[in-house]
KOLRO-231188 format. One record per residue: x, y, z of N, C-alpha, C, CB in turn; residue in one letter. Coordinates in steps of 0.05 Angstrom, whole numbers, plus 32768, in hexadecimal, padded with zeros to 4 digits. Last residue first. Glycine has a CB too. Example, Ala and Ser with C-alpha at 12.3 -4.5 7.8 and 13.67 -1.06 7.14 Angstrom:
% residues 2
+------+------+------+------+------+------+------+------+------+------+------+------+----+
!  n_u !  n_v !  n_w ! ca_u ! ca_v ! ca_w !  c_u !  c_v !  c_w ! cb_u ! cb_v ! cb_w ! aa !
+------+------+------+------+------+------+------+------+------+------+------+------+----+
! 8101 ! 7FD3 ! 808E ! 8111 ! 7FEB ! 808F ! 8102 ! 8001 ! 809D ! 811A ! 7FF4 ! 8072 !  S !
! 8108 ! 7F8E ! 809C ! 80F6 ! 7FA6 ! 809C ! 8108 ! 7FBE ! 809C ! 80E2 ! 7FA7 ! 80B5 !  A !
+------+------+------+------+------+------+------+------+------+------+------+------+----+
This chain:
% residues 150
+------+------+------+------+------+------+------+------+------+------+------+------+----+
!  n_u !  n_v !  n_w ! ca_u ! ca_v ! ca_w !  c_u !  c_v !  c_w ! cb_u ! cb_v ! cb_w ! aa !
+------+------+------+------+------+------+------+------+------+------+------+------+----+
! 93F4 ! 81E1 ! 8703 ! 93E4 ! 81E4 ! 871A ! 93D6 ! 81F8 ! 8727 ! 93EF ! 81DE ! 8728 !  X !
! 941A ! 8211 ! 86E1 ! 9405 ! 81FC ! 86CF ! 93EB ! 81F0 ! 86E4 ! 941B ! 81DC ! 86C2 !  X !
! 9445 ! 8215 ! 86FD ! 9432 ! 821E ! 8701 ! 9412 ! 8228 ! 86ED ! 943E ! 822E ! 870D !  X !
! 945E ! 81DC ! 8704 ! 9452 ! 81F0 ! 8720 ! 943F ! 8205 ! 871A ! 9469 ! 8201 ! 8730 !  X !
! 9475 ! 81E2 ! 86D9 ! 945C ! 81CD ! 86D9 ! 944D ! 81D0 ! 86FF ! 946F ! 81A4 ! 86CF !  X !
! 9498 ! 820A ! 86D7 ! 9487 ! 8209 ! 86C8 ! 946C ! 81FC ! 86CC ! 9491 ! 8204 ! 86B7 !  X !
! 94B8 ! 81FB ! 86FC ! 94AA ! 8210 ! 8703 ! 9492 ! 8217 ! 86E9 ! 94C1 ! 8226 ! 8708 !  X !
! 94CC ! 81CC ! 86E8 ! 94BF ! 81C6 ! 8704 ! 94AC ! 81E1 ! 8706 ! 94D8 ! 81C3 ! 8720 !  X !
! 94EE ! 81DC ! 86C5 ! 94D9 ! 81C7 ! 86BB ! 94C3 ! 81CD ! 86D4 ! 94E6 ! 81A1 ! 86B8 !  X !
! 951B ! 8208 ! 86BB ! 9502 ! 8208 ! 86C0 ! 94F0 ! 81F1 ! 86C0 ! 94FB ! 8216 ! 86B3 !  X !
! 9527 ! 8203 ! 8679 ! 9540 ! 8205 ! 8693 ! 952C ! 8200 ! 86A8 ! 9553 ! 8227 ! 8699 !  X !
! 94FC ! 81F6 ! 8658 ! 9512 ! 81E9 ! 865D ! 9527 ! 81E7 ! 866E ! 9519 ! 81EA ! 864F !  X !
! 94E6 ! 822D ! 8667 ! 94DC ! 8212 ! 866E ! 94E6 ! 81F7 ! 866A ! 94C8 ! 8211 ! 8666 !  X !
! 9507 ! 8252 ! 864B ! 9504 ! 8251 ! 8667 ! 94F2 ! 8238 ! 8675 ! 94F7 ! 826C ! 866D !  X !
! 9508 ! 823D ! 861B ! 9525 ! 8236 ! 8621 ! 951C ! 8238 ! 863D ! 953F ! 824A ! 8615 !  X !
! 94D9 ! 8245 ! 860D ! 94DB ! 822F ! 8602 ! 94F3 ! 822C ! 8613 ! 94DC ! 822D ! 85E5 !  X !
! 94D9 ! 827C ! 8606 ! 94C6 ! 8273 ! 861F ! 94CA ! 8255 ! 861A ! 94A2 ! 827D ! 8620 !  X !
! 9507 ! 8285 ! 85DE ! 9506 ! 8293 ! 85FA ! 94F6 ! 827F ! 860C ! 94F7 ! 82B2 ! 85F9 !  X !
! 94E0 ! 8279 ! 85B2 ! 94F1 ! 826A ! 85B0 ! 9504 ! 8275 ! 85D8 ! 9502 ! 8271 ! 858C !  X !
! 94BC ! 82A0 ! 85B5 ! 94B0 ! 8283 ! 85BB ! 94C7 ! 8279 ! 85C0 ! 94A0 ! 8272 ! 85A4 !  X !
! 94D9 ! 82D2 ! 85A8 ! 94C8 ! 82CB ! 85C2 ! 94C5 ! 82BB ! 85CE ! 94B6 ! 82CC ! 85C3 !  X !
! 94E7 ! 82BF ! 8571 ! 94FE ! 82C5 ! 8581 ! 94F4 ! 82BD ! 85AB ! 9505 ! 82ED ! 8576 !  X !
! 94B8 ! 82BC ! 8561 ! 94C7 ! 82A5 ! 8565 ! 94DB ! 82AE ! 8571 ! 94CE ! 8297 ! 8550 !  X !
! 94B1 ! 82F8 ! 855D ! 949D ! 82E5 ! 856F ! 94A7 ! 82CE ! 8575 ! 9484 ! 82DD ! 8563 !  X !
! 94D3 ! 8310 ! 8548 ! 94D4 ! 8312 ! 8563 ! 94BC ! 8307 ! 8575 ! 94D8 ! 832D ! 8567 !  X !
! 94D1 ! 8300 ! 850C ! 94E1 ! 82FE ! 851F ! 94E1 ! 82FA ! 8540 ! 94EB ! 830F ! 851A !  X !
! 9492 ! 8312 ! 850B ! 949D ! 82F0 ! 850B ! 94B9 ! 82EF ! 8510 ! 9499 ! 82DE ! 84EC !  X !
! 94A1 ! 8347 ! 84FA ! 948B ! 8340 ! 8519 ! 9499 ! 8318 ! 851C ! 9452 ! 8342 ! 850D !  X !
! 94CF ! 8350 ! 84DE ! 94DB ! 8355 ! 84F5 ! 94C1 ! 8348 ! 850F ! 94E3 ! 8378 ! 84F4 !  X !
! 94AE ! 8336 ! 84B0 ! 94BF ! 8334 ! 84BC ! 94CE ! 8335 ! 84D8 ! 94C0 ! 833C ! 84B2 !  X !
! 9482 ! 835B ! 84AF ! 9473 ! 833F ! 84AF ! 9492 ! 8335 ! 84BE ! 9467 ! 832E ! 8489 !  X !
! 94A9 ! 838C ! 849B ! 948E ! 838A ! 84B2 ! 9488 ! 8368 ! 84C2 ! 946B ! 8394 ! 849D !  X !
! 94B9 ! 837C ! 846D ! 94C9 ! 8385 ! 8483 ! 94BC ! 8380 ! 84A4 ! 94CD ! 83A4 ! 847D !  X !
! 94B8 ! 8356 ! 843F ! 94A7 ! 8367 ! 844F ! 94AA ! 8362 ! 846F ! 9489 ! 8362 ! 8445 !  X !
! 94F2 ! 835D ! 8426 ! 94D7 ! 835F ! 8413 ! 94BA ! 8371 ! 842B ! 94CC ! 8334 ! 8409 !  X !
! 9528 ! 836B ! 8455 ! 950F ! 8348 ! 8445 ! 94FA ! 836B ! 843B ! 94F1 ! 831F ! 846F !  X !
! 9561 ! 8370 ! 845B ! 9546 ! 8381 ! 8450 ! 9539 ! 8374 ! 844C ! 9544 ! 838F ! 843B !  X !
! 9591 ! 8372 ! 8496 ! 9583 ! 835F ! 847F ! 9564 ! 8376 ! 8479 ! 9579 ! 8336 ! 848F !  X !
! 95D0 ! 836D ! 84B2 ! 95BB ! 8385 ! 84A8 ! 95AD ! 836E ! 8493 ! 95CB ! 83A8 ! 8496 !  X !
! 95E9 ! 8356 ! 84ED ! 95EA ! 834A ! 84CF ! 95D2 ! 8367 ! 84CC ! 95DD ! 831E ! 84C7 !  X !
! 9619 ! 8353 ! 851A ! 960A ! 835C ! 8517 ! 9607 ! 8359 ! 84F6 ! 960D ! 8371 ! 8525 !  X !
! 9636 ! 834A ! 8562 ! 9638 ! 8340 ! 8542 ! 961A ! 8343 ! 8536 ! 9643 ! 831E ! 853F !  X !
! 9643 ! 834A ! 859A ! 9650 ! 8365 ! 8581 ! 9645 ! 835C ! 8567 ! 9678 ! 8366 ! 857C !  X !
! 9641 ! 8309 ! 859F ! 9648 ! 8323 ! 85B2 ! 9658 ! 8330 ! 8599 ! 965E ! 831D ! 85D3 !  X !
! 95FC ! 82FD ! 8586 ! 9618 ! 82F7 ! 858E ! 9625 ! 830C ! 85A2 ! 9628 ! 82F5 ! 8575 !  X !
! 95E1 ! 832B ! 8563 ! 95E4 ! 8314 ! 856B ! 95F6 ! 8311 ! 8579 ! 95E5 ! 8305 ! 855D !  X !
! 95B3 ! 8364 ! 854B ! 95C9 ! 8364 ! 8555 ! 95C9 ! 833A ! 855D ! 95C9 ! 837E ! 8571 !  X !
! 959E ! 8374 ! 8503 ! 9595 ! 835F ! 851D ! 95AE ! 8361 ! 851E ! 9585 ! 833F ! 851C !  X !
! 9578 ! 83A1 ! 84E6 ! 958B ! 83A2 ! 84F5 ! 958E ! 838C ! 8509 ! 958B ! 83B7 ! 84FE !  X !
! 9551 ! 83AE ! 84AB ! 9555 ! 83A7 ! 84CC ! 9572 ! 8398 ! 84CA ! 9538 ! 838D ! 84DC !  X !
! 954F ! 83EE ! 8488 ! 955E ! 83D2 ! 848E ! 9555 ! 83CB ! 84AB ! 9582 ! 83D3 ! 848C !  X !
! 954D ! 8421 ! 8455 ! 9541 ! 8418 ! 846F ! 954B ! 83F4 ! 846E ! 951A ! 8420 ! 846F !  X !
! 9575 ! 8453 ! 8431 ! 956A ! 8439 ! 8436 ! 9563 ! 8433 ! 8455 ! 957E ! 8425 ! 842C !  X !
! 9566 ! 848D ! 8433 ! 9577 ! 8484 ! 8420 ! 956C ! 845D ! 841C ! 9599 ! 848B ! 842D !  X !
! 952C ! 849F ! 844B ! 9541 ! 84A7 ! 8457 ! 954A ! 848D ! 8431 ! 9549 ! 849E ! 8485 !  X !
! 9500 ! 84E1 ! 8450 ! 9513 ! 84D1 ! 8438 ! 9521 ! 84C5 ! 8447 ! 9526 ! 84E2 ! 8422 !  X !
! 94FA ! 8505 ! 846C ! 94E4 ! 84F0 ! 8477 ! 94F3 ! 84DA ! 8466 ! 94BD ! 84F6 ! 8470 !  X !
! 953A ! 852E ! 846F ! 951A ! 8533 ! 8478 ! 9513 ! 8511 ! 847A ! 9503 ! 8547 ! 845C !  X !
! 955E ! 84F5 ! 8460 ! 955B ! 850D ! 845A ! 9536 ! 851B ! 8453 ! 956F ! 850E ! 8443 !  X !
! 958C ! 84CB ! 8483 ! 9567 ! 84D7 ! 847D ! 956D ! 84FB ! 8474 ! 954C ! 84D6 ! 84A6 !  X !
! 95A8 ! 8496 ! 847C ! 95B1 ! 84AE ! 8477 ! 958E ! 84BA ! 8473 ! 95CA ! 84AE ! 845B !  X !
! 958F ! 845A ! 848C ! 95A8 ! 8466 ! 8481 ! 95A7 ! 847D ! 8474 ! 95B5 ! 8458 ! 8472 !  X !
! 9567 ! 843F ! 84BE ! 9562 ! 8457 ! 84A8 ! 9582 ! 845B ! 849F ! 9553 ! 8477 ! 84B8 !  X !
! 954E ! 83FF ! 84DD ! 9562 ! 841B ! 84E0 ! 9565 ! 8430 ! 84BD ! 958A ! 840C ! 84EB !  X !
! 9536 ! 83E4 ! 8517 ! 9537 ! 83EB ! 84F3 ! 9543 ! 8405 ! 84F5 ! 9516 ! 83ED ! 84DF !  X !
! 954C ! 83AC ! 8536 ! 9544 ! 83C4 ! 8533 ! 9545 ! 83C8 ! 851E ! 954D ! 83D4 ! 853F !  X !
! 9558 ! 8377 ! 8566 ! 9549 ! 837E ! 8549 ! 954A ! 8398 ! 854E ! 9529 ! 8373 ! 8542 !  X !
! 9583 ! 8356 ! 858E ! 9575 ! 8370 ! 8591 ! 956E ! 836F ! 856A ! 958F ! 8391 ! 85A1 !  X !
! 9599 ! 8329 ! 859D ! 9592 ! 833A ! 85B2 ! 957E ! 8355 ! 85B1 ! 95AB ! 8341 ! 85BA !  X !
! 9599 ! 82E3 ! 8584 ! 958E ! 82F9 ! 857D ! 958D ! 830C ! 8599 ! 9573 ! 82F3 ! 8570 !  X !
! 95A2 ! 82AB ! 8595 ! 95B7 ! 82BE ! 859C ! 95B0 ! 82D8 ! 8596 ! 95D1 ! 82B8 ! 8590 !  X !
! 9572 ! 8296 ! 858E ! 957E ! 8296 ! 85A5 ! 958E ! 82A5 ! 85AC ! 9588 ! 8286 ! 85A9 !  X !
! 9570 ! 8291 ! 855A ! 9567 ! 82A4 ! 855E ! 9568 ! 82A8 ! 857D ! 9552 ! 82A4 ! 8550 !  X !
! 95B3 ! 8283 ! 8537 ! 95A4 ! 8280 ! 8548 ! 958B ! 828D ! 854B ! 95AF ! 8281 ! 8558 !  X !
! 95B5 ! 828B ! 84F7 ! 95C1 ! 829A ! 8517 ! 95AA ! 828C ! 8527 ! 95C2 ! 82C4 ! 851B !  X !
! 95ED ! 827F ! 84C3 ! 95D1 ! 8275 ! 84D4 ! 95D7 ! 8285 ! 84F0 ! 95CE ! 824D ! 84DB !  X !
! 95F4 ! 8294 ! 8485 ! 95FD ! 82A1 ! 84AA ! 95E4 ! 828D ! 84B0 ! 95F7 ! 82D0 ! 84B7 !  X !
! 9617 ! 8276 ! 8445 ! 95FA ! 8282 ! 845E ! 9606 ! 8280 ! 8474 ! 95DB ! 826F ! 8463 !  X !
! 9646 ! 8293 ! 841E ! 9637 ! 827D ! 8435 ! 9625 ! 8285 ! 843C ! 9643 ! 8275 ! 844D !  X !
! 9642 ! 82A8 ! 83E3 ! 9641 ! 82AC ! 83F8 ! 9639 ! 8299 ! 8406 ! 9636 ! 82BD ! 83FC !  X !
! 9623 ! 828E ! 83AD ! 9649 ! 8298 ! 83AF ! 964C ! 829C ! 83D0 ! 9654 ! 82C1 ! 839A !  X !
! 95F6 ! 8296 ! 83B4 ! 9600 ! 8280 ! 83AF ! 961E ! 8282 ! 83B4 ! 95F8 ! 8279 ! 8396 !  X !
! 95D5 ! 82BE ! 83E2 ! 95DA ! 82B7 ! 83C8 ! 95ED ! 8299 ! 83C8 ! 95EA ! 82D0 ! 83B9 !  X !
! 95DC ! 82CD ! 8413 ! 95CF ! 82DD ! 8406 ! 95E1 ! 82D8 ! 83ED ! 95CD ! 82F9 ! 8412 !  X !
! 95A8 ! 82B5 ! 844E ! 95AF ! 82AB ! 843B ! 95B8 ! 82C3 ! 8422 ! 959A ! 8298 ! 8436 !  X !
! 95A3 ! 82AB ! 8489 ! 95A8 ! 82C6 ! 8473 ! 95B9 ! 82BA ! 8464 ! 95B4 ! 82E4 ! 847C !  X !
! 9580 ! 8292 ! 84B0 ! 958B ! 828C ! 84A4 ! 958E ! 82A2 ! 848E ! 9584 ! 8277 ! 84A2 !  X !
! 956C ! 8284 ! 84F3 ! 9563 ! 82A2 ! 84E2 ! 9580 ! 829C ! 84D0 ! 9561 ! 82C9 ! 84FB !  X !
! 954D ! 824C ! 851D ! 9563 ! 825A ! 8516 ! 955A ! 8271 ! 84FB ! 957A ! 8242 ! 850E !  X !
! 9528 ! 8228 ! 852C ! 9532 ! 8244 ! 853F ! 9546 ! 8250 ! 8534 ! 953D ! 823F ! 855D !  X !
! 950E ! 8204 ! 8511 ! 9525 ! 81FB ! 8529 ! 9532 ! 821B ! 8535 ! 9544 ! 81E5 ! 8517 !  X !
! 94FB ! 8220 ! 84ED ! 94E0 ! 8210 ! 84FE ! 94F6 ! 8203 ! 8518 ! 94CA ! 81EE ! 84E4 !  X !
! 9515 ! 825F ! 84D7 ! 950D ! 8236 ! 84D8 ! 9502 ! 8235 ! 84F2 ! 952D ! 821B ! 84D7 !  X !
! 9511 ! 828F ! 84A8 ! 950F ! 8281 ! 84BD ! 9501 ! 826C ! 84CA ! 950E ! 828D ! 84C6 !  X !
! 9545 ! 82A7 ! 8477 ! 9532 ! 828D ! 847F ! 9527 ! 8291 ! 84A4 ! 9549 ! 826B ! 847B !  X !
! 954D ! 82D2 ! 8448 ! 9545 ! 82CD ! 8464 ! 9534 ! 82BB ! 846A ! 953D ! 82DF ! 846F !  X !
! 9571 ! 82D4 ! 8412 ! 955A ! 82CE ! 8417 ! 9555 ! 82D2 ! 8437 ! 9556 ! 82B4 ! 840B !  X !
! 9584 ! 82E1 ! 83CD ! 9582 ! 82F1 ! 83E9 ! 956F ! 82E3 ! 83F5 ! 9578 ! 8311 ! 83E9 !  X !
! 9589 ! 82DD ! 839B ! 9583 ! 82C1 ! 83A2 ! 9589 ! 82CD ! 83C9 ! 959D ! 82A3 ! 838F !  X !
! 9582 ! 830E ! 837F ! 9576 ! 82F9 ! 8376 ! 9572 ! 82E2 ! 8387 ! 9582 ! 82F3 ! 8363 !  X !
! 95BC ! 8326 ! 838E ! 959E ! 8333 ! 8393 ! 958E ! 831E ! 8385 ! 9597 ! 8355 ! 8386 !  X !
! 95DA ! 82FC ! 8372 ! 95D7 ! 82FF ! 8397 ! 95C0 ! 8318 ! 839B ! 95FE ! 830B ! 83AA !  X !
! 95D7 ! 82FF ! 833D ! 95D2 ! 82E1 ! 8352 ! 95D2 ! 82E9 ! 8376 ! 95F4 ! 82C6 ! 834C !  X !
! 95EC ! 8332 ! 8339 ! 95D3 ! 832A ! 8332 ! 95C2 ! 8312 ! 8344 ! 95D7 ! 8321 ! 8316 !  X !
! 9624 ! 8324 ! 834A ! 9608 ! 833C ! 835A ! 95F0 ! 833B ! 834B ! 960F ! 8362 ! 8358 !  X !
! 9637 ! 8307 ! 832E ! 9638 ! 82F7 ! 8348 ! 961C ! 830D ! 8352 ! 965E ! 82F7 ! 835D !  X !
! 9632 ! 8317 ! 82F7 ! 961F ! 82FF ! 8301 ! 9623 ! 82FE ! 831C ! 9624 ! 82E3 ! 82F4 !  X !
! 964E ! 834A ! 82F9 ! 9635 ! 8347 ! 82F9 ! 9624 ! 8339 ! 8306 ! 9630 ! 8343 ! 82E8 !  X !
! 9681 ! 832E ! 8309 ! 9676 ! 8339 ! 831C ! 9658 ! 8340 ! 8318 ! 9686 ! 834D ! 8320 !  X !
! 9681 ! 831D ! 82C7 ! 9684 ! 830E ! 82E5 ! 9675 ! 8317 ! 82FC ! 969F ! 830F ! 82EF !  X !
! 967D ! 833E ! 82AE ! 966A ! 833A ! 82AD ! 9666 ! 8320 ! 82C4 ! 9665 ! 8338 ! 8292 !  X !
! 96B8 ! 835E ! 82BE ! 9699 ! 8370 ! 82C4 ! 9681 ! 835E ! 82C5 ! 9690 ! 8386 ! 82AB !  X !
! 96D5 ! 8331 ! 82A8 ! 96DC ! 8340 ! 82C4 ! 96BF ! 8347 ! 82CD ! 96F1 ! 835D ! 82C1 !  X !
! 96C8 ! 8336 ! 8271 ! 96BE ! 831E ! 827D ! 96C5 ! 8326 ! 829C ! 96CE ! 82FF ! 8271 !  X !
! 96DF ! 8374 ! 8270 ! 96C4 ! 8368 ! 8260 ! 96BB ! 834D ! 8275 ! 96CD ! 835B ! 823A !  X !
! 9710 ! 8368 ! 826F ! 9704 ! 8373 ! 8286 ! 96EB ! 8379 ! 827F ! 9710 ! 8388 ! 8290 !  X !
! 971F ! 834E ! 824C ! 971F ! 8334 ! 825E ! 9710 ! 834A ! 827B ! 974A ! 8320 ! 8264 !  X !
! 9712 ! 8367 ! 8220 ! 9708 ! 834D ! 821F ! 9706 ! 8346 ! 8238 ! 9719 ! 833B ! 8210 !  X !
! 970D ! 83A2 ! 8201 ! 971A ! 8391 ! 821F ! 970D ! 8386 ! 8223 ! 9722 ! 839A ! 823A !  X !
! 96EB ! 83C1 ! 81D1 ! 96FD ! 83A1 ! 81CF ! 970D ! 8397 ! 81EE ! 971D ! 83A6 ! 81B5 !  X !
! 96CD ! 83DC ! 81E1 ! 96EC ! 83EA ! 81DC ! 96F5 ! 83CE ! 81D5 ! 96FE ! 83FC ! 81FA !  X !
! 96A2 ! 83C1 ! 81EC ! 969C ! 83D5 ! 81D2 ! 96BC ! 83DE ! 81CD ! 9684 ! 83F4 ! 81DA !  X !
! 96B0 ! 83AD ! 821D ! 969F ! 839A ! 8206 ! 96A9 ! 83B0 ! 81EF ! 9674 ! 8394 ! 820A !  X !
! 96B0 ! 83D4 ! 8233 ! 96CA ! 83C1 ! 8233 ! 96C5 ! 83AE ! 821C ! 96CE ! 83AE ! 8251 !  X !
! 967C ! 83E2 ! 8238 ! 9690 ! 83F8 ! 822A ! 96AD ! 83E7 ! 8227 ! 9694 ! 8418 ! 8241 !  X !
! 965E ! 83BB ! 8252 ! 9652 ! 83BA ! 8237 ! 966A ! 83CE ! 822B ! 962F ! 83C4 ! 8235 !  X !
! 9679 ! 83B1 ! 8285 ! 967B ! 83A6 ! 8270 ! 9675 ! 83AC ! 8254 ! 9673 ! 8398 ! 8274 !  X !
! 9661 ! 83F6 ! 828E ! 9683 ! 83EC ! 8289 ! 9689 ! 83D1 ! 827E ! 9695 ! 83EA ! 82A5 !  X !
! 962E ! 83E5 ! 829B ! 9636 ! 8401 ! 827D ! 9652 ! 83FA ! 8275 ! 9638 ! 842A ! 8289 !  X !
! 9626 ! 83C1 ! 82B8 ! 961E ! 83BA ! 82A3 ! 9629 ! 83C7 ! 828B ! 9606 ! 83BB ! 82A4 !  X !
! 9642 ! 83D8 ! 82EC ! 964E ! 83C3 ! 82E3 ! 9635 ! 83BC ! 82C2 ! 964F ! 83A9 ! 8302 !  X !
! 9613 ! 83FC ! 82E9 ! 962E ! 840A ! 82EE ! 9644 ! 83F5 ! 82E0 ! 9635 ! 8410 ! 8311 !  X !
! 95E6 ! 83E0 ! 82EF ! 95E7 ! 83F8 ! 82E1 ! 9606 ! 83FE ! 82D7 ! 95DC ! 840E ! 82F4 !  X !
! 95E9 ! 83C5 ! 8321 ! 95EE ! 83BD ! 830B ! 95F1 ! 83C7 ! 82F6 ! 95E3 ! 83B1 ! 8307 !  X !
! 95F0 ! 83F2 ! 834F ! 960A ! 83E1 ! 833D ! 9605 ! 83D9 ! 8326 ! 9615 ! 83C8 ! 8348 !  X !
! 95C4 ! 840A ! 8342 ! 95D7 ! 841E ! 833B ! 95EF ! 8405 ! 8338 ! 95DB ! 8438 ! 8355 !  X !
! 95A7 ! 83E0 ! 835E ! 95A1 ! 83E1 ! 8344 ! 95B9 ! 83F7 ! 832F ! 9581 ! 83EB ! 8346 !  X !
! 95BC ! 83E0 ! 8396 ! 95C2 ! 83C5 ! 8383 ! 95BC ! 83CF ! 835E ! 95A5 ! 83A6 ! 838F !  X !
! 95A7 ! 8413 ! 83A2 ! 95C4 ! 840B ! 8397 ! 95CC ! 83F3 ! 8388 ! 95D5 ! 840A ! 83AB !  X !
! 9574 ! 8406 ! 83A9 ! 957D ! 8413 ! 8392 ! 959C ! 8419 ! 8389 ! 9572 ! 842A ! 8395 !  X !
! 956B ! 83C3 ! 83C1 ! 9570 ! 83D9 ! 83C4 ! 957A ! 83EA ! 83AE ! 957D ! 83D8 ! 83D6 !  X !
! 953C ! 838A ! 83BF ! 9555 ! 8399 ! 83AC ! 954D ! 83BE ! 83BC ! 954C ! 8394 ! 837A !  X !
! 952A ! 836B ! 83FA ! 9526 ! 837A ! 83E7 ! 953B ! 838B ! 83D5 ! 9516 ! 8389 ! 83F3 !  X !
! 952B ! 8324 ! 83FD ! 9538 ! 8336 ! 8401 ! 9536 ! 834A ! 83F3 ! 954B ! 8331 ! 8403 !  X !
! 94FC ! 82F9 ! 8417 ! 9509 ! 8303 ! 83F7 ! 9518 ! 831B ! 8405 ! 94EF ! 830E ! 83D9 !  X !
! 94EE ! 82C5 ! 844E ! 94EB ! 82E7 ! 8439 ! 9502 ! 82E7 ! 8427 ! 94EF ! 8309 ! 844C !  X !
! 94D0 ! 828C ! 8459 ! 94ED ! 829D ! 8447 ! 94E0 ! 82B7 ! 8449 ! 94F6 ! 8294 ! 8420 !  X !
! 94CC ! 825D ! 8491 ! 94BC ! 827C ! 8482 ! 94D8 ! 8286 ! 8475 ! 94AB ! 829B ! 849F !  X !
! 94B9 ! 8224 ! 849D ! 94CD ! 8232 ! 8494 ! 94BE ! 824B ! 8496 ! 94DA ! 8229 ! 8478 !  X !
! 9491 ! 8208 ! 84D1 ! 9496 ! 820B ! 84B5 ! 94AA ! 8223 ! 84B1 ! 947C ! 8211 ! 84A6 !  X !
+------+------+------+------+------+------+------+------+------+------+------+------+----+
């Protein structure tokens, strides 16, 4: 079965909308029309993409980052996955700014994703990641497997 996580809003997302809401609404109020509809554009695309953020992971082995509608989705293998970690941006004392996991793939290639619950996350990552591993060594493997099943 599938599993989604939600992607958690970070406090910058909220400082944009903030930021892009005060300048339409002041383009609005000066009469600039077309940088009015400009602002409320970009609104909708960052509204719709903290909204429709998602992390899939499928029952065929793959870790799908989905982050919105305007954007393609990344499918990654979880085959090609090398390394999970969580990582802190800028700490101050026990504070740090934002917390993220960090999945390395491929050769050099690397996606940052926040699901909702981080924990439940990164464990069901690296369990299917596991299964999906002891699945590939008994596929290369048949003989040594059923050797030692005896």
């Amino acid at each position: 079965m599938n599993r989604i996580f939600h992607a958690r809003i970070a406090w910058y997302q909220y400082f944009l909308l903030v930021v892009l809401t005060v300048n339409a609404v002041g383009a609005l109020w000066c009469k600039y029309i077309l940088v009015a509809v400009l602002f409320m554009l970009m609104l909708i695309v960052v509204i719709e993409q903290i909204i429709h953020t998602t992390y899939t992971l499928t029952t065929n082995g793959d870790l799908e980052v989905s982050r919105g509608r305007f954007i393609r989705k990344k499918i990654i293998p979880l085959s090609e996955i090398t390394a999970v970690r969580k990582y802190h941006s800028m700490k101050f004392g026990r504070f740090s700014v934002t917390d993220y996991i960090l999945i390395e793939y491929g050769k050099g290639k690397f996606v940052s994703v926040m699901p909702v619950k981080e924990q439940e996350f990164a464990e069901l990552l690296e369990k299917r990641m596991f299964a999906k591993k002891i699945k590939a060594t008994e596929a290369i493997d048949p003989v040594d497997s059923q050797a030692d099943e005896s």
